[in-house]
C-alpha positions as CSV (number, residue, x, y, z in Angstrom):
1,X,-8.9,75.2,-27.9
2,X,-11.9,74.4,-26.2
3,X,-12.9,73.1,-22.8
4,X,-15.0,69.4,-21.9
5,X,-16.0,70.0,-17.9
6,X,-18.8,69.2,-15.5
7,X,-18.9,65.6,-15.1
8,X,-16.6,63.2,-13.6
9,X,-14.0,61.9,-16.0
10,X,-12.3,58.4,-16.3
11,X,-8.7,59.4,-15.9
12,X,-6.6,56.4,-15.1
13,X,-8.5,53.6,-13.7
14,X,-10.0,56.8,-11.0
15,X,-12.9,59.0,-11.2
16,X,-12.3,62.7,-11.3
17,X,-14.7,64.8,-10.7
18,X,-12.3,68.1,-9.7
19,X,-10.5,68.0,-13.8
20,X,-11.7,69.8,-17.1
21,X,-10.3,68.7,-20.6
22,X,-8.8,71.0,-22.5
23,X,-9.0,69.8,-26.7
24,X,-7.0,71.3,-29.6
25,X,-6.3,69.9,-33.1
26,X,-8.4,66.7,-32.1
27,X,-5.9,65.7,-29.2
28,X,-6.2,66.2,-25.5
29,X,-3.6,69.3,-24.5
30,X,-4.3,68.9,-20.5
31,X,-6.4,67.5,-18.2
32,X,-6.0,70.9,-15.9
33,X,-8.3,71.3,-12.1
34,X,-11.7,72.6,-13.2
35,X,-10.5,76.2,-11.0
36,X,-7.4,76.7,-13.2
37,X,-9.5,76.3,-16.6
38,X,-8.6,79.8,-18.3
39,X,-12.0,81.8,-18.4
40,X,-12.1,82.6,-22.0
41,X,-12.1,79.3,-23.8
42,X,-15.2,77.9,-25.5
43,X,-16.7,75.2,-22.9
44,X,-18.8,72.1,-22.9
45,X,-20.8,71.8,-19.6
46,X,-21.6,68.0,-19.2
47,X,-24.7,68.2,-16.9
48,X,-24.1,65.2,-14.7
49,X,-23.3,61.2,-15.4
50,X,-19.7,60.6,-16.5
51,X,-17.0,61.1,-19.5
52,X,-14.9,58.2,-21.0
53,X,-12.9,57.4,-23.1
54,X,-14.3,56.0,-26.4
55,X,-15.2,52.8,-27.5
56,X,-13.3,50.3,-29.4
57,X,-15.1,47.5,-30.7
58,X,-13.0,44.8,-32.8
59,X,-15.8,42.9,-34.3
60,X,-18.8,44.5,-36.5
61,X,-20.6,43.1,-38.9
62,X,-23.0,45.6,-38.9
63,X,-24.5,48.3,-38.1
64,X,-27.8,51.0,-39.4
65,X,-29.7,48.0,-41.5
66,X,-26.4,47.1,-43.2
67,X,-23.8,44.2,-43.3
68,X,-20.4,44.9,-44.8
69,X,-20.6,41.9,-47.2
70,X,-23.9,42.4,-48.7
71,X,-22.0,45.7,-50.2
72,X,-18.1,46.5,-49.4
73,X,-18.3,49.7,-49.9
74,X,-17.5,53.0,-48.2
75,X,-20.8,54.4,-47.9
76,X,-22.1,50.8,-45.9
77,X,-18.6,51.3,-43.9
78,X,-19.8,55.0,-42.8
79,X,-23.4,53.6,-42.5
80,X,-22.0,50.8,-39.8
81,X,-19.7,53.6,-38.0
82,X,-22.3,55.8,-37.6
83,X,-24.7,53.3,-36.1
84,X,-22.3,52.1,-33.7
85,X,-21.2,55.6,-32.4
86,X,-24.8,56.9,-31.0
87,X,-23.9,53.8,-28.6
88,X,-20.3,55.2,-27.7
89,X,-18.1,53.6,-30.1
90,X,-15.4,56.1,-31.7
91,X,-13.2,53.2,-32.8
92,X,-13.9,50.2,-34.7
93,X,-12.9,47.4,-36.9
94,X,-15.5,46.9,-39.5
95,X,-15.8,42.6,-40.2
96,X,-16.3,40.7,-43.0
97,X,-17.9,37.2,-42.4
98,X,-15.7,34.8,-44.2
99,X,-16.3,35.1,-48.3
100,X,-15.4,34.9,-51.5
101,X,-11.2,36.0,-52.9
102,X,-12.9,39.2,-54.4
103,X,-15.2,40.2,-52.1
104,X,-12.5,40.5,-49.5
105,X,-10.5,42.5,-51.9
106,X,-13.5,44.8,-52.4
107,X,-13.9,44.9,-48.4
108,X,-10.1,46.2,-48.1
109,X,-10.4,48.7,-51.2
110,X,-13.6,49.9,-49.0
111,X,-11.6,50.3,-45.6
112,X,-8.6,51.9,-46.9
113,X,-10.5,54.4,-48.6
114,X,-12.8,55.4,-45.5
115,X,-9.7,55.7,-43.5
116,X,-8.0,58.1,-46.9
117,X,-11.1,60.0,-46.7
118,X,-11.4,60.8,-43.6
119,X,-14.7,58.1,-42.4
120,X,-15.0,59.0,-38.5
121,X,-14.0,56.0,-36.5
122,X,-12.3,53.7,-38.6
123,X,-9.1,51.9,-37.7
124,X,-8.9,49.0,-39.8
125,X,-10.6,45.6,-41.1
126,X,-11.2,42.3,-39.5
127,X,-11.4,39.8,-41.7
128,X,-12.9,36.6,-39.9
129,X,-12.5,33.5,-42.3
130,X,-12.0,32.1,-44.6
131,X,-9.3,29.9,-42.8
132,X,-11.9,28.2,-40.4
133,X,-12.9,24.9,-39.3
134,X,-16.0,23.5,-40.6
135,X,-16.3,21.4,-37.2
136,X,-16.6,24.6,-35.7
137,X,-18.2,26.9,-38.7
138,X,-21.0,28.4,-36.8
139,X,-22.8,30.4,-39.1
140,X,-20.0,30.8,-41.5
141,X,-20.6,29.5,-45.0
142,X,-18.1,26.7,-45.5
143,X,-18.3,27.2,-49.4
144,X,-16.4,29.6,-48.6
145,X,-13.7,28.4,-46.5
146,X,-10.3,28.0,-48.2
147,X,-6.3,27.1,-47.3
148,X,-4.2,30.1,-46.8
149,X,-2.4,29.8,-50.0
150,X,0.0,32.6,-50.9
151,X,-2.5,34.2,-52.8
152,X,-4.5,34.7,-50.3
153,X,-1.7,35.6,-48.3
154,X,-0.7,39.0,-50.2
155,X,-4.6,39.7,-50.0
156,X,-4.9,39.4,-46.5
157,X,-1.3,41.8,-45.9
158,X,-2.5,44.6,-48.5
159,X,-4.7,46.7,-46.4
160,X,-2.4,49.5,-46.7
161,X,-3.7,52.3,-44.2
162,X,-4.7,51.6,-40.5
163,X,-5.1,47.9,-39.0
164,X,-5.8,44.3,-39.9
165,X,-7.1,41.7,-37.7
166,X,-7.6,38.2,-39.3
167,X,-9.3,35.1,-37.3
168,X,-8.2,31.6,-38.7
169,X,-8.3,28.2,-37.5
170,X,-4.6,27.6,-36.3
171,X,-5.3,24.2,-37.3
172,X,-5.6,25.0,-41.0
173,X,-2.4,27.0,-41.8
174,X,0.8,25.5,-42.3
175,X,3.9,26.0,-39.8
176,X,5.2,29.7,-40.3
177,X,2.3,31.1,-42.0
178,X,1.0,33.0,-38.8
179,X,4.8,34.4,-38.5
180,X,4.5,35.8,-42.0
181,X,1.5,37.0,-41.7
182,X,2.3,39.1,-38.5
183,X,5.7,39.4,-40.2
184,X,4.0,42.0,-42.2
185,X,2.0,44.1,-39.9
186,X,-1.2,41.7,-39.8
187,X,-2.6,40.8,-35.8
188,X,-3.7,37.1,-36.0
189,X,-6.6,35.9,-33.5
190,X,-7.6,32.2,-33.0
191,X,-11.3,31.5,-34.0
192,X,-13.7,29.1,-35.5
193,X,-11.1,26.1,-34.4
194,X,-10.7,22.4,-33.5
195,X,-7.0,23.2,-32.4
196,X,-5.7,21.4,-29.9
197,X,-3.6,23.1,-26.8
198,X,-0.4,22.2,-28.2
199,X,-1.4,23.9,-31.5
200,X,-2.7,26.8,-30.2
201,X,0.5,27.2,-28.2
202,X,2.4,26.9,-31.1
203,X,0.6,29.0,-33.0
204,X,1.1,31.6,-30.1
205,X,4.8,30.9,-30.5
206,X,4.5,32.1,-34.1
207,X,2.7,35.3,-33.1
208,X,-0.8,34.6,-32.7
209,X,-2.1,37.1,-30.1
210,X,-5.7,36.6,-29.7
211,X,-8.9,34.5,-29.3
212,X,-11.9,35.4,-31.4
213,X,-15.2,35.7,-29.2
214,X,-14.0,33.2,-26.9
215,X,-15.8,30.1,-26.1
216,X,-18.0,30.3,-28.8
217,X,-16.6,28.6,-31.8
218,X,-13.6,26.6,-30.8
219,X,-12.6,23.2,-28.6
220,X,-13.8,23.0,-25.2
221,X,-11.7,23.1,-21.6
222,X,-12.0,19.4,-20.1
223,X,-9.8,17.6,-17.7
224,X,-7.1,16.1,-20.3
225,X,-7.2,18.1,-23.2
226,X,-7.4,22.0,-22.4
227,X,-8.7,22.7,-26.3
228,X,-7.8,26.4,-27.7
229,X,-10.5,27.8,-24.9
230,X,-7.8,26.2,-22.2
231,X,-4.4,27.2,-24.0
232,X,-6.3,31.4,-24.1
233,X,-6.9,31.0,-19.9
234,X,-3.8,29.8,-19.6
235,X,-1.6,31.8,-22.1
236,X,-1.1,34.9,-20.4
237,X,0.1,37.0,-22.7
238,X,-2.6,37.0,-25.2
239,X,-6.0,38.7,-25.4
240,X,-9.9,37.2,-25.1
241,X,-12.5,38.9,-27.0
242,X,-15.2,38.1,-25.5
243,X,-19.3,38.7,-26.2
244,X,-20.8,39.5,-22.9
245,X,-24.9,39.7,-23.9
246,X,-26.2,36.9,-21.9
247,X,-26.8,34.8,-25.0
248,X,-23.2,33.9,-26.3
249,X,-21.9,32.6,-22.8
250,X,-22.7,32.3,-19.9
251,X,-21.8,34.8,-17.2
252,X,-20.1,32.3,-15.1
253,X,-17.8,31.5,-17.8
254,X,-16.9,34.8,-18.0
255,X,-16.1,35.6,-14.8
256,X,-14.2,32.2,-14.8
257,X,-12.3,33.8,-17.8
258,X,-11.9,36.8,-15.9
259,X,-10.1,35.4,-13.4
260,X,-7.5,34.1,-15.5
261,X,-7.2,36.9,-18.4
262,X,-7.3,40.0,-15.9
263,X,-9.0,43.2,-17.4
264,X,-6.1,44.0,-19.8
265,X,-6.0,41.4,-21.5
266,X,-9.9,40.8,-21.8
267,X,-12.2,42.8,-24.8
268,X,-15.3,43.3,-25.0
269,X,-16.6,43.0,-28.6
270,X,-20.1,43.0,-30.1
271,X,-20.2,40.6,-33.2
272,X,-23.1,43.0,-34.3
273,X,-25.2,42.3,-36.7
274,X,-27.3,44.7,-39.3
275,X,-29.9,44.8,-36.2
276,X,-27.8,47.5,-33.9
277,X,-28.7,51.1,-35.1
278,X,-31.1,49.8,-37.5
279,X,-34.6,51.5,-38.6
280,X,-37.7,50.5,-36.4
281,X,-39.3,47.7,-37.6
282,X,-36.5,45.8,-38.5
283,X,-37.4,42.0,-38.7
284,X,-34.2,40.3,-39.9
285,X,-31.4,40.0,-42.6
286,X,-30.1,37.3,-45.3
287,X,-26.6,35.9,-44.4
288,X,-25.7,33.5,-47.4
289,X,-29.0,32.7,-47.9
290,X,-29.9,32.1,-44.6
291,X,-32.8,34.3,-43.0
292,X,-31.8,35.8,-39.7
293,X,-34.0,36.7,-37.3
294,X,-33.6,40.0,-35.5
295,X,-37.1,40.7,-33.8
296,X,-35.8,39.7,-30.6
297,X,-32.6,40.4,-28.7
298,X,-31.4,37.1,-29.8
299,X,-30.1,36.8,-33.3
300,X,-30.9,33.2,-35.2
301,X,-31.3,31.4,-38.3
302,X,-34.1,28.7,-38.8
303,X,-32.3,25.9,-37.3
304,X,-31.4,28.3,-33.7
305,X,-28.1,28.5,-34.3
306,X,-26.5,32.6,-33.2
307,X,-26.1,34.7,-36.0
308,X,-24.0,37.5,-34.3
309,X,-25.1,39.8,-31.6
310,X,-27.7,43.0,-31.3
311,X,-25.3,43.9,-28.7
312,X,-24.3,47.8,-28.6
313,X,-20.7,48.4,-26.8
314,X,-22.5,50.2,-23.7
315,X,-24.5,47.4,-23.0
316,X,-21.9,45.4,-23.0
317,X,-20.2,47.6,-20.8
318,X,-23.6,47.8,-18.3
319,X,-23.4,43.9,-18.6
320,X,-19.6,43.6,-17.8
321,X,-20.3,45.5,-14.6
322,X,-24.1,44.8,-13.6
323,X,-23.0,40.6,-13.7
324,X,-19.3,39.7,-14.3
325,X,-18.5,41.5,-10.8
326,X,-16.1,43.8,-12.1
327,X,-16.0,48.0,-11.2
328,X,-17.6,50.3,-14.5
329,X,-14.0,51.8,-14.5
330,X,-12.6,48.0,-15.2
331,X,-16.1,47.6,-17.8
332,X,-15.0,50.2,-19.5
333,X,-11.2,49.4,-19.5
334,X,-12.2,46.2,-21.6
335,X,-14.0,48.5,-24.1
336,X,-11.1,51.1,-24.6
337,X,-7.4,50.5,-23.4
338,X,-7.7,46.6,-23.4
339,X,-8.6,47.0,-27.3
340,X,-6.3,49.8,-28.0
341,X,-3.1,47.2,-26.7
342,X,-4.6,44.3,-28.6
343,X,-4.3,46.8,-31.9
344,X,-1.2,48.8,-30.7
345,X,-2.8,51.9,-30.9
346,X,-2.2,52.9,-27.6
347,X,-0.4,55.6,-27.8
348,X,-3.0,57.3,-29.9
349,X,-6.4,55.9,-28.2
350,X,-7.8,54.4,-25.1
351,X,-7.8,56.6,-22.4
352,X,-7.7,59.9,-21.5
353,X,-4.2,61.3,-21.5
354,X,-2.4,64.2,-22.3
355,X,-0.8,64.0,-26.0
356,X,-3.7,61.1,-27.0
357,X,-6.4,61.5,-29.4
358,X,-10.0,63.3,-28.1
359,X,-12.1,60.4,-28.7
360,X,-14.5,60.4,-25.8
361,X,-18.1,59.2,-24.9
362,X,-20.5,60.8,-22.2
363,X,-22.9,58.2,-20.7
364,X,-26.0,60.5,-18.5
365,X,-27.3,59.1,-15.5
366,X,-29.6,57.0,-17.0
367,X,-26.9,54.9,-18.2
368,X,-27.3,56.4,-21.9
369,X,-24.9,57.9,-24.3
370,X,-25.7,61.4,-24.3
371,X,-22.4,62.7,-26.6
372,X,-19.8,61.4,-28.4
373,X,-16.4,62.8,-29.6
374,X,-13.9,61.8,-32.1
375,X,-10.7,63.6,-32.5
376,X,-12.4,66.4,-30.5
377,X,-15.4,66.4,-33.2
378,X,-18.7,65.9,-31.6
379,X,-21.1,63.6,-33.2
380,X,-19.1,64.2,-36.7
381,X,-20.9,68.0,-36.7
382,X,-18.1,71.2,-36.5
383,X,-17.2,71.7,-33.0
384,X,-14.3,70.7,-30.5
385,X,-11.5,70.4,-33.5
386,X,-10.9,74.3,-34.1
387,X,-7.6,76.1,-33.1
């Protein structure tokens, strides 16, 4: 047992300043008033700032100098993890750009054996592509875009420990696929698409729950035909990822999208690149031999286009609250218990509750993450998991 104190603490959507956390066997066992915190338990004194739960981030690329599909492997899995959790991120779906039959096998292999081995952070794959538009391909390589045969199918359902999160153009899959797929435990988000309302709203009908990094990527809102960025505002029931940098959309657009999702059924994701984490002096990356620049907070190929994000989860957190008008309790909400629904891991993650799992991230006053903890580890060192 051990004791987190001496810092307000996100509990609900209120601050509390008067609570301590009491940790055993990686899971919160209390949330108890500082004053009734027995005196002989091990304790954390958090000098100021504020304690939250930890991030959840639903789309990385990349992370530390690495890009999951140059190399699928566990060790670039751990590499990404561990670059994204010294900016408050203690849950994650590491993505794989859309690609090749067996490199997407190799990406799955990779994940389930992080998860099997015990890789801090890890709670599944997103696999964006390669069911996409080309109209709408972004930076995707289209070479690489294929129908969702049954083959492919059985690939994308075999991840066999934690979850999967596949993006595909809703235009591209035939009627019922999207029910299978979700038929066997896999959560299907709209992305990269030309759909129009009415097939988005089918697709919804079949189980599709989501919209990848909405706006970007996908048929626009206009007066008679609402597009898939219309059918996700008015869709209530489904979730918006959404990249909130500055670069990717503007912030009136978000608020706009605000307005109609609400917080809980609005996420904040990154789409980082290789660039968040990495060493100093890191100029840029190859994407399918394209050459992506990273020495500015913008990330482009030759020709302008976005090439992901160098967005960390807190700043998208300090962004959510410093310009989409929304509380840091509601900024942080759509980092943690708005992705934890959108997985169905809530009852493990996303808050801090009694019972749940001690994934928490301390932010100092300076607006930096200070600490980290996951399942009541700090910073993956020994610590806060004991008795």
């Amino acid at each position: 047992m051990h004791v987190i104190s001496g810092c307000p603490i996100l509990i609900g959507n209120a601050w509390r300043d008067d609570r301590a956390i009491l940790v055993s066997k990686g899971r919160i066992s209390s949330i108890p008033p500082r004053g009734d915190v027995p005196k002989n338990l091990p304790e954390t004194r958090l000098n100021g700032g504020y304690l939250a739960p930890g991030f959840i981030d639903l789309q990385v690329n990349g992370g530390g100098g690495v890009l999951l599909n140059d190399r699928p492997t566990v060790d670039t899995i751990r590499k990404i993890a561990a670059a994204h959790r010294a900016f408050g991120t203690t849950g994650l779906l590491p993505t794989l750009i859309s690609d090749t039959p067996d490199i997407i096998a190799q990406a799955i292999a990779a994940t389930d054996e992080a998860i099997a081995s015990g890789t801090p952070g890890i709670l599944g794959i997103h696999i964006e592509g390669p069911v996409l538009n080309r109209e709408k391909k972004g930076v995707h390589d289209e070479r690489r875009f294929r129908r969702l045969d049954d083959e492919l199918m059985a690939l994308l359902c075999s991840l066999k420990r934690g979850k999967t999160l596949v993006t595909l153009a809703p235009e591209q899959v035939e009627r019922d696929q999207i029910r299978r797929l979700v038929g066997q435990g896999v959560i299907v988000w709209a992305g990269h698409t030309n759909a129009d309302y009415q097939t988005v709203r089918l697709a919804v009908g079949e189980g599709l729950s989501g919209f990848t990094h909405l706006f970007n990527a996908m048929s626009a809102l206009s007066s008679r035909a609402p597009g898939v960025v219309g059918a996700a505002l008015d869709l209530d029931q489904t979730f918006a990822g959404i990249i909130a940098d500055g670069h990717h959309v503007d912030d009136a657009s978000l608020r706009i999208a605000l307005k109609c999702k609400g917080i809980d059924q609005t996420v904040l994701v990154t789409d980082a690149m290789p660039s968040v984490g990495a060493p100093k002096h890191f100029k840029g990356f190859d994407l399918f031999g394209e050459w992506v620049d990273a020495t500015g907070r913008r990330l482009t190929i030759k020709a302008g286009n976005l090439a992901g994000s160098s967005l960390s989860m807190i700043e998208a957190v300090h962004h959510a609250h410093n310009r989409l008008n929304v509380s840091r309790a509601d900024a942080i909400k759509m980092a943690t218990s708005s992705p934890a629904r959108a997985l169905g891991l809530e009852q493990d993650v996303g808050d801090i509750t009694e019972g749940k799992l001690a994934n928490f991230v301390h932010v100092d006053r300076n607006g930096v993450v200070a600490r980290s903890w996951i399942r009541g580890v700090e910073n993956g060192a020994q610590g806060l998991s004991g008795a």
